[in-house]
C-alpha positions in Angstrom: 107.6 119.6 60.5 108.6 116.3 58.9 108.1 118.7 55.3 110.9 121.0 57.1 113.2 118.3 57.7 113.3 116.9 54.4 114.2 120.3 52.8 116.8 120.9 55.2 118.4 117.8 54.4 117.7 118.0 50.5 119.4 121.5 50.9 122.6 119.5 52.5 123.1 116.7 50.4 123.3 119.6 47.6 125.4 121.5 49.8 126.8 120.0 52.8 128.6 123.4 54.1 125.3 125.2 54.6 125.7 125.6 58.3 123.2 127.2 58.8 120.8 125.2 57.6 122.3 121.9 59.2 122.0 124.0 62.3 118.3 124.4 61.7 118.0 121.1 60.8 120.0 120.2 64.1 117.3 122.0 65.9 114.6 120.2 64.3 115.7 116.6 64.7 116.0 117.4 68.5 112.2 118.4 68.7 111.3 115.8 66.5 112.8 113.2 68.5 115.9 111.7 65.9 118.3 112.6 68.5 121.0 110.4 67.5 121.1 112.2 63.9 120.6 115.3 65.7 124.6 114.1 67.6 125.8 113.8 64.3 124.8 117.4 63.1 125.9 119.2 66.3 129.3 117.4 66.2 129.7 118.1 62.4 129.3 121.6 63.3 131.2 121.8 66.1 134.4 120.8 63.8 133.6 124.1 62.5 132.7 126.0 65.2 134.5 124.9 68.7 133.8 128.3 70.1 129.9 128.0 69.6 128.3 128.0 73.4 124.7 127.2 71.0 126.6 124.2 69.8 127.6 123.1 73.0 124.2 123.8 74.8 122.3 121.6 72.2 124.7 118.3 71.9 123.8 118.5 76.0 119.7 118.5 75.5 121.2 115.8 72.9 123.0 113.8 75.7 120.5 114.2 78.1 117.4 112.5 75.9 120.1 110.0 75.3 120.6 109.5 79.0 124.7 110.4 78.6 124.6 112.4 81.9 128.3 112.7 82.3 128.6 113.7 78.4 126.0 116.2 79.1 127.1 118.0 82.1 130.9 118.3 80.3 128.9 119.9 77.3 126.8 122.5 79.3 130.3 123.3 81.2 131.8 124.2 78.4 128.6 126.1 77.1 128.6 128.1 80.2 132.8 128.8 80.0 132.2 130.3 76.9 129.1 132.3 77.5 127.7 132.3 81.2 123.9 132.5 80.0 120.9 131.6 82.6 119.7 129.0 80.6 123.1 126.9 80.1 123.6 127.1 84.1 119.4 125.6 84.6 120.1 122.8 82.5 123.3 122.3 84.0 122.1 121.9 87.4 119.6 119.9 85.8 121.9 116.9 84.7 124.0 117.5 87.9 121.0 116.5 90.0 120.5 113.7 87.8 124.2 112.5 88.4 123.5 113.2 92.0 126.3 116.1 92.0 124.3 118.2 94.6 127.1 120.7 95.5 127.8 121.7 92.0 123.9 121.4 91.1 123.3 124.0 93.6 125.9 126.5 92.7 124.3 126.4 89.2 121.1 127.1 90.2 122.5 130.0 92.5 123.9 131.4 89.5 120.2 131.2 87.8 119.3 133.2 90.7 121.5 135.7 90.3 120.0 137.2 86.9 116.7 136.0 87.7 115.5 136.0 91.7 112.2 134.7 90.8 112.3 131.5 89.1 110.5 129.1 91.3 112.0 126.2 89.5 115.9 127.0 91.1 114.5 127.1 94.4 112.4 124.0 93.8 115.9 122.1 92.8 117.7 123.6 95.5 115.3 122.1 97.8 115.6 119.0 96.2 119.3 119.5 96.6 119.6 120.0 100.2 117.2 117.5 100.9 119.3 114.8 99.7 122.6 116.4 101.6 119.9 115.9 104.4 120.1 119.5 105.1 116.2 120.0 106.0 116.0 123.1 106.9 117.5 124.6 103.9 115.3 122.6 102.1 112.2 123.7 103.8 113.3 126.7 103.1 113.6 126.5 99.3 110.4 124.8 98.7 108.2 127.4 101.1 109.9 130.2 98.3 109.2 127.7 95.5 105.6 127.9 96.6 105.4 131.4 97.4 106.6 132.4 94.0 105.0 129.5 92.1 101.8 128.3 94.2 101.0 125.6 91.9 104.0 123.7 92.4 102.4 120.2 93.1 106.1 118.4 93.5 107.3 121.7 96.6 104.6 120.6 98.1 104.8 117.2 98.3 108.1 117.8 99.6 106.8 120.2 102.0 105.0 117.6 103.4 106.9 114.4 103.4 109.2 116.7 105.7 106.4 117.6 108.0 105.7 114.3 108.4 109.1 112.8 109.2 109.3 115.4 111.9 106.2 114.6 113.1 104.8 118.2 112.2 101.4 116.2 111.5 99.0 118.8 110.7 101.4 120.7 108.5 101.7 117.5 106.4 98.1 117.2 106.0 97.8 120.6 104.9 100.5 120.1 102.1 99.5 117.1 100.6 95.6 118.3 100.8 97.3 121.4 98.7 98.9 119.2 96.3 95.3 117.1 95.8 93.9 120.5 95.0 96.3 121.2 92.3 96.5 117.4 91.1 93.4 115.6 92.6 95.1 111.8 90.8 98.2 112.3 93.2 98.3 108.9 94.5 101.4 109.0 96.5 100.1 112.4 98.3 96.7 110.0 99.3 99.0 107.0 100.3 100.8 109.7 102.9 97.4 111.1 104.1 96.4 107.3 104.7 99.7 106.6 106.7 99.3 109.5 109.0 95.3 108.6 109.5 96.4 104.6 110.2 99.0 106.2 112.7 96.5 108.4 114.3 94.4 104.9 114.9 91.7 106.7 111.9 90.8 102.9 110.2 88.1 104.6 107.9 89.7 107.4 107.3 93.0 105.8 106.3 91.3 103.3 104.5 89.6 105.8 102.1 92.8 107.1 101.1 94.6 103.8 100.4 91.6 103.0 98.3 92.0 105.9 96.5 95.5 105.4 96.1 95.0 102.7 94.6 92.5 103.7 92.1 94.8 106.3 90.6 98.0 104.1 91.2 97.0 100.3 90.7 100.9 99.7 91.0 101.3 101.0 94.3 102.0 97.8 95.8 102.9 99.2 99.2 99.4 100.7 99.2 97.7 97.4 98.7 99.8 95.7 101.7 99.4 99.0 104.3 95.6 98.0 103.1 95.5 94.9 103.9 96.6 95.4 107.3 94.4 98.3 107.9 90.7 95.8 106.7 92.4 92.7 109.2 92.3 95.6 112.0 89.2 96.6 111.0 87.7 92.9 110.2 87.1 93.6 106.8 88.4 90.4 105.5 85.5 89.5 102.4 86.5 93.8 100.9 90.1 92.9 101.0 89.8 89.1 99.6 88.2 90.6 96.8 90.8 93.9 96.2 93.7 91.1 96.4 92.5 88.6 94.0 91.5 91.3 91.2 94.8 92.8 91.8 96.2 89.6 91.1 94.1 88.9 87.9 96.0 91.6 86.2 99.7 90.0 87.7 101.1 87.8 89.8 103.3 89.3 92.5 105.0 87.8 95.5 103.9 90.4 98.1 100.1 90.7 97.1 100.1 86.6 97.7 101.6 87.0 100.8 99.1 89.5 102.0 96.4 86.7 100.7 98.4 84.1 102.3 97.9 86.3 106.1 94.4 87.1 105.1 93.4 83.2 105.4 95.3 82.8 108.0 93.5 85.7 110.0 89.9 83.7 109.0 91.3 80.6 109.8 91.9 78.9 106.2 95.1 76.8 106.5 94.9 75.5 102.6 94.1 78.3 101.3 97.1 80.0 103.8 99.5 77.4 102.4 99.0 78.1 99.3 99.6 81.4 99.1 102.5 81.1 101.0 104.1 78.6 97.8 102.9 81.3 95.3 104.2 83.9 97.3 107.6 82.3 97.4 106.8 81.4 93.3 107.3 84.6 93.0 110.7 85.8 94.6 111.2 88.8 92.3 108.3 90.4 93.8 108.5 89.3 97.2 110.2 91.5 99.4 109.0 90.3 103.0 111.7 88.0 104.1 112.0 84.7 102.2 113.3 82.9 105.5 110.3 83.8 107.4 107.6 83.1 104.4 109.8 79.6 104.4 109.0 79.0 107.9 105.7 79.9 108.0 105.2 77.2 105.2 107.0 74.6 107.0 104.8 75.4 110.0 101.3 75.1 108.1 102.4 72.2 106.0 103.2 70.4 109.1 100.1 71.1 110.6 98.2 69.6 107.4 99.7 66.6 107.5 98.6 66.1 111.0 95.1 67.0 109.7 95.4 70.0 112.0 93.5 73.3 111.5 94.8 76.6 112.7 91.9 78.9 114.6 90.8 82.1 113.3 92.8 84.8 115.0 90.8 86.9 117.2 93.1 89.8 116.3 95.9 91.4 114.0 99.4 90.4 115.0 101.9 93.2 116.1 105.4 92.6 116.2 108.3 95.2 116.5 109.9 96.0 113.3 113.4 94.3 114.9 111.8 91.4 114.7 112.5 91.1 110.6 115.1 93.0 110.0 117.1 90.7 112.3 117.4 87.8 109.3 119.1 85.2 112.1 116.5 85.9 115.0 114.8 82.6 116.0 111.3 82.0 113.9 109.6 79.8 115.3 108.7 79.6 118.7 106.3 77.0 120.4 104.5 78.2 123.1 104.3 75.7 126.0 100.6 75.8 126.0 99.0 76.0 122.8 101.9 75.1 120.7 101.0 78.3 118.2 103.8 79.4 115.4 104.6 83.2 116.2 105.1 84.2 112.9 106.6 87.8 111.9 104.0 90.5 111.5 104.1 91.1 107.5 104.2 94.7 107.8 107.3 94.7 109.7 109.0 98.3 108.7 105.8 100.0 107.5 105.5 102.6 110.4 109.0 103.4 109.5 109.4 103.6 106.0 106.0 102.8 104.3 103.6 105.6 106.3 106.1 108.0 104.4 106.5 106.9 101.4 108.6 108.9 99.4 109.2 108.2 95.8 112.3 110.2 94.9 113.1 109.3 91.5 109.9 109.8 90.2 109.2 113.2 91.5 113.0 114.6 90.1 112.0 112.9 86.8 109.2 116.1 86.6 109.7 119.6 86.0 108.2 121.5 89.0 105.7 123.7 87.1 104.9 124.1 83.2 106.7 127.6 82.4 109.0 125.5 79.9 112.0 126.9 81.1 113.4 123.3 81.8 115.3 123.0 78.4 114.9 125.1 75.8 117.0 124.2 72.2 118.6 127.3 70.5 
């Protein structure tokens, strides 16, 4: 390819109104990844040729692998005035997705639809679509004839069952994510939503095993890791979760993972080691996203305690607090109960239930195509 290139552009410097070849050699620069010289080529030609819909069609693949959204969508618009072709309106809902334009995206996907009725991949983005106007049905809808037509599409149903779950249509939730770890068996974020629907169902073990596979496939899941940690204090299994913490944080330090150590010790009853992962917890604000006013507190509290050469007692179970409880920044931390003088602290995974048991991780999944049939972009 590289061979190809070099001819092209031998050809051009001998005779730079070849345009056919500087097309070609357009073409090739945008496979080969020279994107920005593959700009300069398209624009060249367009000079020539402002009624090309090609021209047009490439400089927005161009602008899209150099993340100019809005440049893109205005180049695929004008590709599409000039010659209304299935693939110029895909791409353009495409970018208009990506600039969150859901309205428009979906009436150029509807026009995809209307040459070809089967493309799985337009009903997969419409789903995606409606789903983010919050229209649920219609997006159920969409990704069940994603499916149908395409029943390898790992990201439909992963949608599917994120849906199922926030409408508490358990079992159908379980069904789609076990489909999508038949077609992808490494999908971590499909066995991080098994595990929250098993620790909601009061299924420790069960649970469990998914977060540890989660995990495995996903070491960065850091949500996984905290939902774990609360699962092994439920279920006493303090040393297995010691151990998954610390190697964790061999690899990085990160303010929530030291938290999680920090409530650890202070489940067994370790007020040193508690304080000190409160301070590295709290060294590490960046990646801390329990409440810093509540981590402070709980410092003060077990630094006071020290210097009194006091010991907190091992807790004889996990705490549970509501979920108000932290996302009410001014409500009183500390509270001293008149007999035994304990800090009630805020439970450190206050908003799990809500939004951790169904983690959905948007971005990432619109980042994919839904299947493999290439039909995504295709350069002319």
């Amino acid at each position: 390819m590289g061979n190809d290139i070099e001819s092209l552009q031998n050809i051009l410097k001998n005779d730079p109104s070849n345009f056919q070849a500087r097309r070609e050699l357009s073409i090739l620069l945008v496979n080969e990844g020279f994107n920005e010289e593959a700009e300069g080529n398209l624009l060249y030609l367009l000079k020539y040729f402002p009624d090309d819909a090609e021209i047009y069609y490439n400089l927005g693949i161009v602008s899209e692998k150099l993340k100019k959204f809005t440049d893109a969508r205005n180049y695929y618009q004008k590709a599409v005035e000039l010659s209304p072709q299935e693939d110029f309106y895909y791409n353009l809902g495409d970018v208009l997705v990506e600039l969150k334009e859901w309205d428009e995206a979906i009436a150029a996907f509807r026009k995809v639809l209307e040459t070809d009725p089967e493309d799985g991949n337009c009903y997969f983005n419409l789903g995606v679509c409606y789903f983010n106007k919050d229209e649920k049905n219609l997006a159920l809808d969409n990704f069940q004839k994603a499916v149908s037509i395409n029943p390898r599409d790992v990201y439909a149903y992963f949608y599917l069952g994120y849906i199922y779950q926030n409408d508490g249509l358990t079992n159908f939730a379980v069904d789609s994510y076990n489909k999508v770890l038949e077609i992808s068996p490494d999908y971590s974020w499909a066995y991080f939503n098994l595990g929250s629907i098993a620790f909601k169902n009061g299924n420790l073990e069960e649970a469990k095993d998914y977060l540890l596979k989660t995990i495995r496939y996903n070491s960065m899941d850091i949500e996984a890791y905290k939902l774990l940690t609360k699962i092994c204090l439920k279920a006493g299994d303090t040393e297995e979760i010691l151990e998954i913490l610390h190697t964790k944080l061999q690899d990085e330090d990160n303010g929530d993972l030291y938290y999680c150590l920090a409530r650890v010790y202070k489940y067994i009853g370790d007020s040193e080691k508690y304080c000190n992962n409160l301070e590295l917890a709290l060294n590490n604000p960046y990646t801390l996203t329990f409440p810093k006013k509540i981590v402070n507190q709980e410092l003060e509290y077990i630094e006071g305690k020290l210097d009194r050469k006091e010991k907190i007692e091992p807790q004889a179970e996990v705490e549970e607090y509501s979920s108000e409880d932290t996302q009410n920044e001014d409500l009183e931390a500390k509270d001293e109960d008149s007999e035994s003088g304990e800090y009630s602290d805020i439970d450190e995974f206050e908003d799990e239930e809500d939004d951790e048991d169904s983690e959905y991780p948007e971005e990432e999944i619109l980042e994919e195509d839904s299947d493999d049939d290439g039909s995504e972009e295709q350069d002319e």
